[in-house]
C-alpha positions as CSV (number, residue, x, y, z in Angstrom):
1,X,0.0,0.0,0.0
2,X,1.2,3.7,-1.0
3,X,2.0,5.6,1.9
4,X,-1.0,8.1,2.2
5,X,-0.1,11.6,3.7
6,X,-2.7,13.5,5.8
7,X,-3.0,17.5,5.2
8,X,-4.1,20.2,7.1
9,X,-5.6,22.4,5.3
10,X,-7.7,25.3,6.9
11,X,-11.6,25.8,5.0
12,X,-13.8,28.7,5.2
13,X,-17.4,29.2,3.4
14,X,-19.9,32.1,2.8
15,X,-23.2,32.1,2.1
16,X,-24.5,35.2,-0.4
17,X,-25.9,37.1,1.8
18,X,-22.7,37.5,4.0
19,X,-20.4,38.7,1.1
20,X,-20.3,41.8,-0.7
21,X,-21.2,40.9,-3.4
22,X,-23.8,38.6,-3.2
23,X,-21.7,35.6,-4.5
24,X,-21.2,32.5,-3.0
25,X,-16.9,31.5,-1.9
26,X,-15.6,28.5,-1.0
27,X,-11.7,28.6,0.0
28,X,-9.5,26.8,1.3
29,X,-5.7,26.7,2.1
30,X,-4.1,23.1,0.6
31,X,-1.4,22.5,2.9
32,X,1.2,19.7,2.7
33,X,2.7,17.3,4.5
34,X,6.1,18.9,3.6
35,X,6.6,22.7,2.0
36,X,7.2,21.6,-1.4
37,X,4.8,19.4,-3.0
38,X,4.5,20.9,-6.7
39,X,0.7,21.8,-8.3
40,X,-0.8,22.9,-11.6
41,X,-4.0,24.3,-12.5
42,X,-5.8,23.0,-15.5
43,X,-8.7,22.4,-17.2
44,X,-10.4,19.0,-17.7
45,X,-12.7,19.5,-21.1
46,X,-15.0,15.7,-20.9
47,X,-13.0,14.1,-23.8
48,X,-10.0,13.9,-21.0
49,X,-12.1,13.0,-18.0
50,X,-11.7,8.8,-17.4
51,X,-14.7,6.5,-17.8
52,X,-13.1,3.9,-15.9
53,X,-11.6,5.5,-12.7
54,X,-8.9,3.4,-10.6
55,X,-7.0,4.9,-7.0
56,X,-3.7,4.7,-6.4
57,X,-3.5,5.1,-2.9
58,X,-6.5,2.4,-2.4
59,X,-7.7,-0.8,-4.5
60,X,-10.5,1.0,-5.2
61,X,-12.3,1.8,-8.9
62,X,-15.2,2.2,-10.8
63,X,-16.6,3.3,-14.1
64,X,-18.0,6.8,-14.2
65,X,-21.1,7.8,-15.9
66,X,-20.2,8.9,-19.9
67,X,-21.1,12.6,-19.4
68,X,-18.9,14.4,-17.7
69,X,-18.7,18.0,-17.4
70,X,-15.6,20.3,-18.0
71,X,-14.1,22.0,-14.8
72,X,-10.7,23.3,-13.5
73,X,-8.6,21.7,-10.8
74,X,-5.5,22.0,-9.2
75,X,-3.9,18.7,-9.0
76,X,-0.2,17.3,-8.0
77,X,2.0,18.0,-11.0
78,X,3.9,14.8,-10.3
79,X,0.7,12.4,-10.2
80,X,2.9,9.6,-8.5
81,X,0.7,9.1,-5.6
82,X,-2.7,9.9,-7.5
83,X,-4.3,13.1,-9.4
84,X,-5.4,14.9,-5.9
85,X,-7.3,17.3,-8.1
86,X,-8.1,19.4,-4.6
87,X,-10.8,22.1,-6.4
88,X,-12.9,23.2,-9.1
89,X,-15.7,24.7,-10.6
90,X,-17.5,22.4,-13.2
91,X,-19.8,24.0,-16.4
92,X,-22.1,24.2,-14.5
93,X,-21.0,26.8,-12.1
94,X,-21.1,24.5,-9.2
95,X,-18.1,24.4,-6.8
96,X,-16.2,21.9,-4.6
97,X,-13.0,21.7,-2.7
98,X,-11.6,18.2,-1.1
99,X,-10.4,18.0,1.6
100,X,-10.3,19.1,5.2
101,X,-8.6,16.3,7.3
102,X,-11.0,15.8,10.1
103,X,-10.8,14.5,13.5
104,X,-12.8,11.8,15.3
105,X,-13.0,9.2,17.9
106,X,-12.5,5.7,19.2
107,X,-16.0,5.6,20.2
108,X,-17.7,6.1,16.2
109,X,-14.0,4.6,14.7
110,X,-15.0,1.4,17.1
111,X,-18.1,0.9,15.6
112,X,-17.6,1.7,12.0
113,X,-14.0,1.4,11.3
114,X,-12.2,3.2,8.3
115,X,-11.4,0.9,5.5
116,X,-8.4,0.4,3.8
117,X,-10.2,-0.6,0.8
118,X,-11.8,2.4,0.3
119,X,-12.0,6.0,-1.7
120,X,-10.6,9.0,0.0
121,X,-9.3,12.8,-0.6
122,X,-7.1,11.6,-4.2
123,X,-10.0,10.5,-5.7
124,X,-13.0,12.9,-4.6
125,X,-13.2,15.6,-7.1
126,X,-12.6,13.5,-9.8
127,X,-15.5,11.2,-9.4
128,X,-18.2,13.9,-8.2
129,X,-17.7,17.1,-9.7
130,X,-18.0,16.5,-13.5
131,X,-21.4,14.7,-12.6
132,X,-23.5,17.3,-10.3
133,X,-25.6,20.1,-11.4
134,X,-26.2,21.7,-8.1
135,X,-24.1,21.8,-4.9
136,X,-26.8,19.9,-3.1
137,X,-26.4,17.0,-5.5
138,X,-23.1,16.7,-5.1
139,X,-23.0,16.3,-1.2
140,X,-26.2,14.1,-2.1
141,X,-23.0,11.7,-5.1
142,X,-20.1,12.0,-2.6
143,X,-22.7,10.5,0.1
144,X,-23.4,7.7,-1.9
145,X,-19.9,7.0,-2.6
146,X,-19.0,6.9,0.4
147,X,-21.6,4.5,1.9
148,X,-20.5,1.9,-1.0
149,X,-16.8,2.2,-1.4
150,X,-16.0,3.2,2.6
151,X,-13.1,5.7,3.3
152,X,-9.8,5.3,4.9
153,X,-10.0,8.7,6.2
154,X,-12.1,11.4,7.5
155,X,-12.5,14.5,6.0
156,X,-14.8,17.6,5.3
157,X,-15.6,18.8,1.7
158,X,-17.8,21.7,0.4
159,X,-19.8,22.4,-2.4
160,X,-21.8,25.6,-4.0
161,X,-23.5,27.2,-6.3
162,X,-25.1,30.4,-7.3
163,X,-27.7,29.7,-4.3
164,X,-26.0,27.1,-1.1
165,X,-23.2,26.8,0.2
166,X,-22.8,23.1,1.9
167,X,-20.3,21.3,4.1
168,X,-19.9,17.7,4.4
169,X,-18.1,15.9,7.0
170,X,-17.1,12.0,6.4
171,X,-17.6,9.9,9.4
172,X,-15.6,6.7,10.1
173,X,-15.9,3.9,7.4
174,X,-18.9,4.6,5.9
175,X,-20.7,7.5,7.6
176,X,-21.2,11.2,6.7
177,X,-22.9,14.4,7.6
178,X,-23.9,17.6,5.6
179,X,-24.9,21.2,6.6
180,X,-26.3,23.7,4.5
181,X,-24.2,27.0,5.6
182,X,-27.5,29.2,6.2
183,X,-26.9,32.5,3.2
184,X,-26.1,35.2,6.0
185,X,-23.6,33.1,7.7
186,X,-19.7,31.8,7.5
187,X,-17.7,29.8,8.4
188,X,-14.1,28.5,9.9
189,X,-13.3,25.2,9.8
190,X,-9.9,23.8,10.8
191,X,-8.7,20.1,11.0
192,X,-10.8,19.1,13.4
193,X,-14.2,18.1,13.4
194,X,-16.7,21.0,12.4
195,X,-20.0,20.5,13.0
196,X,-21.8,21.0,16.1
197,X,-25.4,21.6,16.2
198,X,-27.9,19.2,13.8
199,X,-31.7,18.7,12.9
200,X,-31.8,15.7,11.8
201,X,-35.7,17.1,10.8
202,X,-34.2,19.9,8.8
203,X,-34.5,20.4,5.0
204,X,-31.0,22.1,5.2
205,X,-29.1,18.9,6.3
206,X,-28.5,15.4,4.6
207,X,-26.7,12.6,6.0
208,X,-26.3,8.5,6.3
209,X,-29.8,7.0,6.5
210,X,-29.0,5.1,9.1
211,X,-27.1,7.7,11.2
212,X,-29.9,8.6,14.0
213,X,-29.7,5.1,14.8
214,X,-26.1,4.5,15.0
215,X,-25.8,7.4,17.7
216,X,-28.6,5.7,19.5
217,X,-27.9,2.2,19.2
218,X,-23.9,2.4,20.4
219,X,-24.8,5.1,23.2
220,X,-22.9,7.5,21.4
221,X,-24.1,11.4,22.0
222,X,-22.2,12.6,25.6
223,X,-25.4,15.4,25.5
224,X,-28.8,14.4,27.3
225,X,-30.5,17.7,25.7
226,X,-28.6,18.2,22.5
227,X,-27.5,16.7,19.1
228,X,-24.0,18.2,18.9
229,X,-22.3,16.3,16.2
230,X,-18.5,17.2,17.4
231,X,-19.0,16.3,20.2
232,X,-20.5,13.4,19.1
233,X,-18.0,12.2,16.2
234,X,-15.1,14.9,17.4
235,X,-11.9,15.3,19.0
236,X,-10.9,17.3,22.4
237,X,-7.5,17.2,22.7
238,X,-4.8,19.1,23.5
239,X,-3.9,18.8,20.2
240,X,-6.7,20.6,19.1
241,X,-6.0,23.3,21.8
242,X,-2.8,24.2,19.8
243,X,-3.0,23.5,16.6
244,X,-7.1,23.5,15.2
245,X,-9.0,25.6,17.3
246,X,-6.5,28.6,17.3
247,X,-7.4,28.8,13.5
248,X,-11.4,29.5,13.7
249,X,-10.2,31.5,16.9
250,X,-8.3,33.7,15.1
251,X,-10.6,33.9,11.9
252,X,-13.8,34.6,13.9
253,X,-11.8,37.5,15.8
254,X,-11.6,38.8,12.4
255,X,-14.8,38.7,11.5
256,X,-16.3,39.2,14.6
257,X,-13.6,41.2,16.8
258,X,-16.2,42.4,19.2
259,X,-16.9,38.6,20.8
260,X,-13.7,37.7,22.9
261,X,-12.5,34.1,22.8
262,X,-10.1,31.8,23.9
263,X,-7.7,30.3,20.9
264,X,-8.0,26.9,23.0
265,X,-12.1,26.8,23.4
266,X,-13.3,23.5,22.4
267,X,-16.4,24.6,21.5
268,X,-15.8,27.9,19.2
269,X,-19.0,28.0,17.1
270,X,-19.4,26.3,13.8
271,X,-22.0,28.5,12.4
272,X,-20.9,32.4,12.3
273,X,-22.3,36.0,12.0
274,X,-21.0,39.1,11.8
275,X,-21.9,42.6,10.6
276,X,-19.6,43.3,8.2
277,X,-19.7,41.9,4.5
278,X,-17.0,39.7,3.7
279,X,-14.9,40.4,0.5
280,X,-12.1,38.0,-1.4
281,X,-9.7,40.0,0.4
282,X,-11.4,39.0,4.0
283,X,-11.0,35.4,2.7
284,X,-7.5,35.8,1.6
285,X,-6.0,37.8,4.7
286,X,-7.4,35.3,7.4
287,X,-6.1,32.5,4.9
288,X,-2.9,33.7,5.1
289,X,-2.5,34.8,8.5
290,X,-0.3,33.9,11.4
291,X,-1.7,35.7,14.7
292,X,-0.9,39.2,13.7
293,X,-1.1,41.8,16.4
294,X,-1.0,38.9,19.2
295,X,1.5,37.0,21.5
296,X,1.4,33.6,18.9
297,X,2.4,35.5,15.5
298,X,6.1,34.0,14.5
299,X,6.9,37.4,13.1
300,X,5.8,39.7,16.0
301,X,7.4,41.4,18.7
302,X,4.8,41.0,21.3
303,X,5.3,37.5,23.0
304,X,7.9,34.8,24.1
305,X,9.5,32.5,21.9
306,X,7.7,30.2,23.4
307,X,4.4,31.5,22.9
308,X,5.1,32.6,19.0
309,X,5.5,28.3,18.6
310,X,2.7,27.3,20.7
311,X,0.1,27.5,17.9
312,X,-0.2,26.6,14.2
313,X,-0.7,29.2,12.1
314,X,-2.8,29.7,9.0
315,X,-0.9,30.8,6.2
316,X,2.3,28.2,6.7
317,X,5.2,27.1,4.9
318,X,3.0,24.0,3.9
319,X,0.6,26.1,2.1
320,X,1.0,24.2,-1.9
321,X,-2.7,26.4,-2.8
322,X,-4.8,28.7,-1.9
323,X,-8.4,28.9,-4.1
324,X,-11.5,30.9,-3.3
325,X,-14.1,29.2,-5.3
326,X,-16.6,32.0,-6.0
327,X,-20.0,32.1,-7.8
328,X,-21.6,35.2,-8.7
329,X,-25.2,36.6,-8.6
330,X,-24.7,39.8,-10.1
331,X,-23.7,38.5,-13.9
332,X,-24.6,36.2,-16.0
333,X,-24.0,32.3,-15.8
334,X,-21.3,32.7,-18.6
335,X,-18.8,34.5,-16.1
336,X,-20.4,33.8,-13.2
337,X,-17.7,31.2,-11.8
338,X,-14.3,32.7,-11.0
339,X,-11.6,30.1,-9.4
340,X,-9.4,32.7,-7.6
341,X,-5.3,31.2,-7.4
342,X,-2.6,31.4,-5.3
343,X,0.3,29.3,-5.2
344,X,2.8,28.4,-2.4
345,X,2.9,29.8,1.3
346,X,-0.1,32.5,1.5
347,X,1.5,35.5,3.4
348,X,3.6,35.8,0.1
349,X,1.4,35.7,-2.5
350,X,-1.7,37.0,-4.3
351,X,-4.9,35.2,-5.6
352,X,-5.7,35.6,-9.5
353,X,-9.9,35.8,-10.5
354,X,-9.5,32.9,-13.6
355,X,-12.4,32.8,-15.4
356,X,-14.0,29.1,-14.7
357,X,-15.7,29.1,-18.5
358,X,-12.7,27.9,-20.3
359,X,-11.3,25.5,-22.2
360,X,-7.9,25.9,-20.8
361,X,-5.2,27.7,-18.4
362,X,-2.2,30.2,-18.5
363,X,1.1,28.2,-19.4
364,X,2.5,29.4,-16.1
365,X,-0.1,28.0,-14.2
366,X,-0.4,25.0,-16.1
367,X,3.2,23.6,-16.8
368,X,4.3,23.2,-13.2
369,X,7.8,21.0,-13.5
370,X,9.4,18.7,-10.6
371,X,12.7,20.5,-10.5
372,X,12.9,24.4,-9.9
373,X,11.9,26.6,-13.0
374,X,11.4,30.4,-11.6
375,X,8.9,30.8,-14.8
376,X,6.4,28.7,-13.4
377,X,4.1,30.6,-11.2
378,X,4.3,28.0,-8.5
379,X,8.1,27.7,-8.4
380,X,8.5,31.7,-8.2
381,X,6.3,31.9,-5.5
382,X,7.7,29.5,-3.3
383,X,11.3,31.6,-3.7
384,X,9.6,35.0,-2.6
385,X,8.1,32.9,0.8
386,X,11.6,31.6,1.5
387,X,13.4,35.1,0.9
388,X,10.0,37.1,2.6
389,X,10.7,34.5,5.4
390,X,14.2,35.2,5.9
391,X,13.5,39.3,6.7
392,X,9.9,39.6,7.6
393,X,10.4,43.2,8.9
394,X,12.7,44.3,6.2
395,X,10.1,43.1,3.2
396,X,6.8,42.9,4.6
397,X,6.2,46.5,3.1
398,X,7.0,45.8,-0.6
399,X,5.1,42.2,-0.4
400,X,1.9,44.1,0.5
401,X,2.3,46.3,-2.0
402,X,2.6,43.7,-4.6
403,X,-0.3,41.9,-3.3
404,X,-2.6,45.4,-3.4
405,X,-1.4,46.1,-7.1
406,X,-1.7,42.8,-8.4
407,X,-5.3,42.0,-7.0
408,X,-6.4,45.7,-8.7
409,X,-4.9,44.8,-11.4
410,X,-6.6,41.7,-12.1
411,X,-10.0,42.8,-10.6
412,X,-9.4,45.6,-13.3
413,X,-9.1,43.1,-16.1
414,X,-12.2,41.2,-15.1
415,X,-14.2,44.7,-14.7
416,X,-13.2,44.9,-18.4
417,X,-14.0,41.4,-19.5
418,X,-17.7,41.6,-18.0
419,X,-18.8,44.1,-19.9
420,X,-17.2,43.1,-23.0
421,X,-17.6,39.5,-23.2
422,X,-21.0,39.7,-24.7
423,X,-19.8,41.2,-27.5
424,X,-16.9,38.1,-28.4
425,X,-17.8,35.8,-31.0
426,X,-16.0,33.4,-28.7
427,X,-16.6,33.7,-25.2
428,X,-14.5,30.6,-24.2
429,X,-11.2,31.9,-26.3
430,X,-12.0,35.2,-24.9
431,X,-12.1,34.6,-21.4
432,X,-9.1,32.3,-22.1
433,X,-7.1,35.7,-23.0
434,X,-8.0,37.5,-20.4
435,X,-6.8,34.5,-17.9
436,X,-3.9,34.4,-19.3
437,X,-3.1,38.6,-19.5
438,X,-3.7,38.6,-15.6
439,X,-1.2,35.3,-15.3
440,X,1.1,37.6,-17.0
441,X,0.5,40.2,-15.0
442,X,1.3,38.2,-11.6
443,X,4.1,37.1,-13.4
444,X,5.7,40.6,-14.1
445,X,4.9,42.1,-10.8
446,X,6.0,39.2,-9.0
447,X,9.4,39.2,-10.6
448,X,9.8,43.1,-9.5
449,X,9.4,42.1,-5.9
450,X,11.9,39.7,-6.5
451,X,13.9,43.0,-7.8
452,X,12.9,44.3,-5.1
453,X,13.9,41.8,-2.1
454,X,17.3,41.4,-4.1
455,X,17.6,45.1,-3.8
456,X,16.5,45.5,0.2
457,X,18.5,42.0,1.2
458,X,21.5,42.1,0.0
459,X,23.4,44.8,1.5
460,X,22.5,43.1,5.0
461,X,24.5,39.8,3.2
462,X,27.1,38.9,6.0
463,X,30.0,38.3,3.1
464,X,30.6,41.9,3.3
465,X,33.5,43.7,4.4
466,X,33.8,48.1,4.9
467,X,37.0,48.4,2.6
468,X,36.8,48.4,-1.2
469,X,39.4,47.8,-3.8
């Protein structure tokens, strides 16, 4: 059996009446299990989608219906240990991302154990997202999946549309539990298990048939007046304390800076409110964050040593991807899905708005190798984290500065393209061009900050000496 490696990604969702916009975003951080684990972003048109479909890390396969739809996805560029496809938005502007490792327990684990046999985060975009038509029919595939081919893992996934936003949490073997994210609300969810409150009554949740039964029959709910699934199917541990909670601790204080919270509460809410309307730029800071502003940021002045390594940050050196997975209500369906990009560790980069209505993706993007080549977008911005890393202080400045440009640069390209796509005889090669002028875009401004850090880092180089020849 391959060796499977568990990531820990960090997820959050927002229904359309929370944004500012009115779209629907699903985001999430891929993290590795080491920093360098190259990706690729391409598109899969049906011609190239498998009918048979066989795992890698698993015995299992299957055929797959014969009508696939296109989407884009962000897979491994070296395919060794499986395609890991991570996130897309399919033809039909419905979303997914896979997956959020998830905790459980020995009590649910005891009674339905995970199978080795079974399908798990390599193969789940694959074999659902070409096939669904609405975000509540994919939770409703995935489900089914799982209860015939089992898992060897746990893990929570979303899915959207234009309308609902849904997260879906796999428990043990062959178990799983979905929540419709309610359209004024969002949500944090770290590598831990999410959900807490369920109706089991409710038209906004689908699960395992049998599910009600299985908590009843094995004793399993610790509650007498509540169905909490975390605590139910969850962790508590210390481990949580420092490295999961902190995360939704720190993302709700965004959001929300006016409720005060422990970053070790075990029971930090699932389902969130706040006030404000939450932009792509919302989504991408608290992706990329480390604690700014408190004792636990590795870069700040204000705590101990100790206390800037007692928790796991957000944006990390293990960050491979970082997509917000957005669908709009304000345009029509044509350009309504936009698969925002950002390669490597996230407090050095900048997402891209890539038109999900095409056919295929900027060379840049696309061509990721397995050795280091600085002109493909993922190698370069894994060299700006390392130097940005080095020097915090010295070129946090200049990296915000790229980030700000490059985001209005791109927004300003896609306020361009919506109100002249209309007029292209194709819309597909179109869009296509404008994906790749903002690719090129990143690509020029990223090389200036590269300038830039070159400029700023090298007279503090400690080859130096005060005498010249």
């Amino acid at each position: 059996m391959t060796k499977r490696f568990h990531g820990s990604c960090t997820t959050i969702l927002v229904g359309k009446d929370a944004t500012i916009d009115g779209s629907t975003m699903i985001a999430r951080n891929e993290d590795g299990p080491g920093p360098l684990n190259p990706e690729k972003f391409i598109v899969v048109n049906p011609e190239e989608q498998p009918k048979h479909y066989k795992s890698v890390l698993s015995p299992a396969e299957m055929d797959l219906p014969d009508n696939p739809l296109r989407y884009t996805s962000t897979p491994d560029a070296s395919g060794a240990t499986g395609i890991w496809a991570a996130a897309g938005i399919n033809a039909e502007n419905v979303a997914m991302t896979a997956t959020e490792t998830i905790t459980t327990n020995a009590r649910i684990l005891g009674v339905d154990p995970l199978t080795d046999e079974g399908i798990g985060e390599e193969d789940f975009v694959v074999i659902t997202l070409p096939y669904v038509h609405s975000a509540r029919e994919g939770v409703q595939r995935l489900g089914a999946l799982l209860e015939k081919y089992g898992t060897y893992e746990t893990n929570g996934i979303c899915f959207s549309d234009k309308d609902e936003v849904w997260y879906f949490e796999s428990i043990a073997g062959h178990h799983w539990a979905a929540i419709r994210i309610p359209d004024d609300a969002y949500v944090i969810a770290p590598n831990r298990f999410n959900i807490d409150q369920f109706d089991f009554d409710s038209d906004d949740t689908l699960y395992s048939a049998d599910l009600p039964e299985l908590i009843d029959t094995y004793h399993l709910n610790p509650d007498r007046n509540q169905v909490n699934l975390r605590h139910i199917f969850g962790s508590a541990t210390i481990k949580d304390s420092r490295y999961n909670n902190p995360r939704a601790w720190y993302g709700q204080k965004y959001f929300n800076p006016e409720i005060e919270n422990s970053p070790f509460d075990q029971d930090l809410p699932f389902i969130c409110r706040t006030s404000k309307k939450i932009s792509v730029e919302d989504v991408k800071w608290v992706l990329s964050s480390h604690y700014q502003n408190t004792v636990y940021d590795a870069y700040g002045t204000l705590g101990t040593e100790a206390e800037k390594k007692l928790l796991r940050p957000i944006g990390i050196n293990r960050n491979q991807e970082l997509h917000i997975l957005q669908i709009r209500n304000d345009v029509p369906a044509e350009i309504a899905g936009i698969h925002w990009l950002a390669f490597g560790p996230n407090t050095f980069n900048a997402v891209v708005p890539f038109y999900a209505n095409v056919k295929d993706t900027p060379e840049n993007y696309k061509n990721t190798t397995l050795d280091l080549d600085p002109n493909n977008i993922y190698w370069l911005s894994n060299i700006l984290a390392l130097i940005g890393d080095s020097d915090f202080d010295l070129y946090e400045d200049e990296e915000n500065i790229f980030e700000q440009n490059t985001v209005a640069e791109c927004r300003h390209l896609q306020i361009e393209a919506d109100q002249a796509y209309a007029e292209q005889p194709d819309i597909q090669a179109y869009l296509e061009a404008i994906n790749n002028q903002m690719a090129t875009r990143y690509q020029k401004n990223a090389n200036k900050l590269l300038g830039q850090m070159l400029a700023f880092g090298e007279p503090k180089m400690k080859l130096q000496f005060q005498l010249h020849d």
